[in-house]
N, C-alpha and C positions, 0 to 999 in steps of 0.2 A: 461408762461412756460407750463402750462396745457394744453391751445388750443392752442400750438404747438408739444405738445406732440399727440394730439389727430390728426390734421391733418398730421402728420407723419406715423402715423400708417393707416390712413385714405389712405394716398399713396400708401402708401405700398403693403396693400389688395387689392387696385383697380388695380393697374401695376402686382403682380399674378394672379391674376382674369383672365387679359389680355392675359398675356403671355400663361397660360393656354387652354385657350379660343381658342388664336390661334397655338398653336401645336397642338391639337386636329384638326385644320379647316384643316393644312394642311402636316398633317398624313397620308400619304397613305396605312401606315399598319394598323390604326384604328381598331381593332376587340374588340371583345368581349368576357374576359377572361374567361366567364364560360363554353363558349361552348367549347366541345370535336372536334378536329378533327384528334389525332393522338393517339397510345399506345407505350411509351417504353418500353422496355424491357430488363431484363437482368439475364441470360444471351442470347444472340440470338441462340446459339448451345449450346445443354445440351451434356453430353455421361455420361450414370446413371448407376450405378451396380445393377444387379439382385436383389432385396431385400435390395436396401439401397435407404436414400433419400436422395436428394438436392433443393435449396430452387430457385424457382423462381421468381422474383419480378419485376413487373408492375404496371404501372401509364397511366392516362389519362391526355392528356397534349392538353393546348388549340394550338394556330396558334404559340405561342410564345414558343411551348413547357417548360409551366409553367404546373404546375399540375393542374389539374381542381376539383378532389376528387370527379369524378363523378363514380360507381359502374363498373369494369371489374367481367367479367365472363369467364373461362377457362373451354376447354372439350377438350379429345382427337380423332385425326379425322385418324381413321383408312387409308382414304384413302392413306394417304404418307407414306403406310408400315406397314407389320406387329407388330412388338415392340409392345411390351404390357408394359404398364406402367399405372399408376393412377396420378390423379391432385386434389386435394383436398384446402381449403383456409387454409391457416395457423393456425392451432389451439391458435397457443401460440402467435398470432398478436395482440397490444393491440388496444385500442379504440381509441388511438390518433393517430397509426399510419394510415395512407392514405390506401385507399381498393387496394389489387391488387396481395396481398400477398401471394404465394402457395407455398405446399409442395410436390414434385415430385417424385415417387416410382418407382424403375424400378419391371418389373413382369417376367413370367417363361420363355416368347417368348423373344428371343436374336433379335435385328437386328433395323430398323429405325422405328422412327413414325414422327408423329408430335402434338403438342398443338395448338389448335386457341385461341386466346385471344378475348373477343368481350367486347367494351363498345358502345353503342349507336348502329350507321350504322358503327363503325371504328372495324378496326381488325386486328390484328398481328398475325404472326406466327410464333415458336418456334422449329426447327426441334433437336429432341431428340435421340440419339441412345441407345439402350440395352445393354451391355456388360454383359459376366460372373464374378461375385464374385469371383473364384476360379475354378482352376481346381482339381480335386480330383481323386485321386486313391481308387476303389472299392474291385478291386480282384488283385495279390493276398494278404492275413494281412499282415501286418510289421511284420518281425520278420520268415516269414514262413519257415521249412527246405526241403531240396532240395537234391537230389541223383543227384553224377554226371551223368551227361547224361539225364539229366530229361527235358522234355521241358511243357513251361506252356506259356499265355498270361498276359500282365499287360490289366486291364480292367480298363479304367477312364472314368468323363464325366466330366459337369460342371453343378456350384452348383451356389444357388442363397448366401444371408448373413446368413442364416439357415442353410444351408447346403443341401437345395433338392435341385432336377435337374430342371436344364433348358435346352433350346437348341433354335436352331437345335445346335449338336455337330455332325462333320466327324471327326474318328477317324486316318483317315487317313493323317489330316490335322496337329495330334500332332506330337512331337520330341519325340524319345522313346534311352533316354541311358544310359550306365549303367557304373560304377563308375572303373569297372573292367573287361574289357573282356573276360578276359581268364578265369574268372569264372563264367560267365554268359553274353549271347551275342545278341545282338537283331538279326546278320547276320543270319537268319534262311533259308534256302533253302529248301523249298517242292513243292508240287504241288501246293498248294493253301494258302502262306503265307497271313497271316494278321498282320495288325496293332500292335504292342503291341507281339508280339511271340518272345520268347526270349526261347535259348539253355544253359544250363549248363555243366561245364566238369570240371573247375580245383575245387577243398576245398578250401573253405574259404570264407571271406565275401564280400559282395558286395551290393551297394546301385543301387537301379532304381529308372529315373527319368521319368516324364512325364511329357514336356512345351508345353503349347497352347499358341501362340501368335495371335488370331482371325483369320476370316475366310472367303470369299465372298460370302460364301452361307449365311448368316446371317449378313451381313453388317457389322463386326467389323473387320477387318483383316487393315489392316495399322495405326488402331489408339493408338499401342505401348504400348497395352494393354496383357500382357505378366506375365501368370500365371503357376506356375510347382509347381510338388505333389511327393515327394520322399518315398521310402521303403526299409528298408530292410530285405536280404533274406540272409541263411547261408546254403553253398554248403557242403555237407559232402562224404566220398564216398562209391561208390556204392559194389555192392557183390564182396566179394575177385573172381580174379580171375586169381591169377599168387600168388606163395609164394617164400620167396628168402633166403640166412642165411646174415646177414647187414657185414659179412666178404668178402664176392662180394662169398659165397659158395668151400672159399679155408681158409683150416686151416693149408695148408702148411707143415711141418716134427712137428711131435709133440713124443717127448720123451720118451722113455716106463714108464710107471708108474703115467704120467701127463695128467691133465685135459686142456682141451680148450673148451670155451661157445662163446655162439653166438646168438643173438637172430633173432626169425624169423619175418621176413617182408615180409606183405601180402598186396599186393592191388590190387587196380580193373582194368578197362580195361584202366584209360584214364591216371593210374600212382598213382592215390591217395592211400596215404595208410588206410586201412582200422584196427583200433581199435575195432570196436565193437566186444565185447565179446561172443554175442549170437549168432554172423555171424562165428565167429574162433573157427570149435572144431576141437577135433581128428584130433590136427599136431602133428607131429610127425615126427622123425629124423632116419632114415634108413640107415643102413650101408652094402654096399656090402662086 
């Protein structure tokens, strides 16, 4: 039982030996797994926000795109565009994960770039684009008052995750509107309208808006990346300029002996009526 237990296993090892032996003779893909010949990557197209990160991850992979754990190095190659961005190894990568590990920052410059990956002679490339964090309204505050008839601009730009600017930003490339027309209106007609120029006329309130949806001059415009910055602004009116009595100025047969009151109504040019107290003196009611 023994020395047949012994030449059974004795088979055994000699018939894998073999078979081994010859799927190796005839292998035509035969390589050798530690050599590098390729780098994956992932993701192959980044799109990064101003001031935020995202994590890029590569590997060195032999012929069989198995990992090799052989050393990737990452730099940004200006040549494929302006985009400012940083590439850094992952800080927080542990020691058993596989090298290849980065952290991707976008910077102040909007638009493309790209990464090269290099291990060995082998190299990938990673095309990256810049987008804005945010669009943001500058001028005028939330909250500001307004005289009917008053005309002012909305000033916006685009900001990174901190809130400073980036760009390039055309102003002319945003959406400028507003929540109420007839109280404030972006349709300005002058000589030399701009971007963001908005007219007042009726009291009351009203929100403005300002959407960027990206741009060609900066490489981001069809990638549905679609940022808006609202304020509000409260129209009041402007210097009386018509006074009325709120009876339409007919008090009609009035009794001998009997009183009739009326109060007066003052407003300005565009209908609003005007309250303020410091703007209404010496009215007064005149009788022929």
């Amino acid at each position: 039982m023994r020395v047949g237990l012994v030449r059974n296993v004795g088979l055994s090892i000699t018939a894998l030996a073999v078979l081994a032996l010859g799927g190796c003779d005839s292998n035509p893909l035969d390589f050798n797994v530690k050599d590098t010949t390729g780098i994956q990557v992932n993701p192959s197209e980044m799109v990064v926000s101003a001031g935020r990160t995202a994590d890029l991850e590569s590997r060195a992979v032999n012929q069989g795109n198995e990992p090799t754990f052989a050393a990737v190095s990452a730099a940004v190659d200006p040549v494929c565009g302006p985009g400012s961005i940083t590439v850094v190894p992952d800080p927080e990568a542990l020691e058993i994960q596989p090298p290849g590990l980065f952290v991707v920052t976008g910077g102040s410059v909007l638009g493309q770039t790209c990464i090269v990956l290099t291990s060995g002679s082998n190299t990938a490339q990673v095309d990256v684009t810049v987008v804005a964090d945010a669009v943001e309204i500058t001028a005028p505050a939330d909250g500001t008052l307004y005289r009917a008839g008053d005309t002012d601009q909305v000033v916006a730009g685009l900001v990174d995750f901190d809130g400073n600017p980036v760009g390039p930003y055309a102003p002319e490339d945003a959406v400028f509107t507003s929540s109420d027309d007839a109280v404030a209106s972006f349709d300005v007609v002058g000589v030399d309208p701009q971007p963001g120029d908005f007219v007042t006329e009726a009291s009351g309130p009203a929100t403005l808006t300002v959407t960027w949806a990206g741009q060609a001059l900066n490489g981001t415009s069809g990638l549905g990346v679609i940022s808006s910055s609202e304020i509000a602004i409260e129209v009041v009116a402007n210097v009386p300029a018509s006074a009325a009595l709120d009876n339409g100025d007919d008090f009609g047969a009035i009794a001998g002996g009997s009183e009739a009151t009326s109060e007066v109504v003052v407003l300005d040019e565009f209908g609003n009526q005007n309250t303020n107290a410091d703007e209404i003196t010496a009215c007064a009611a005149i009788s022929n």
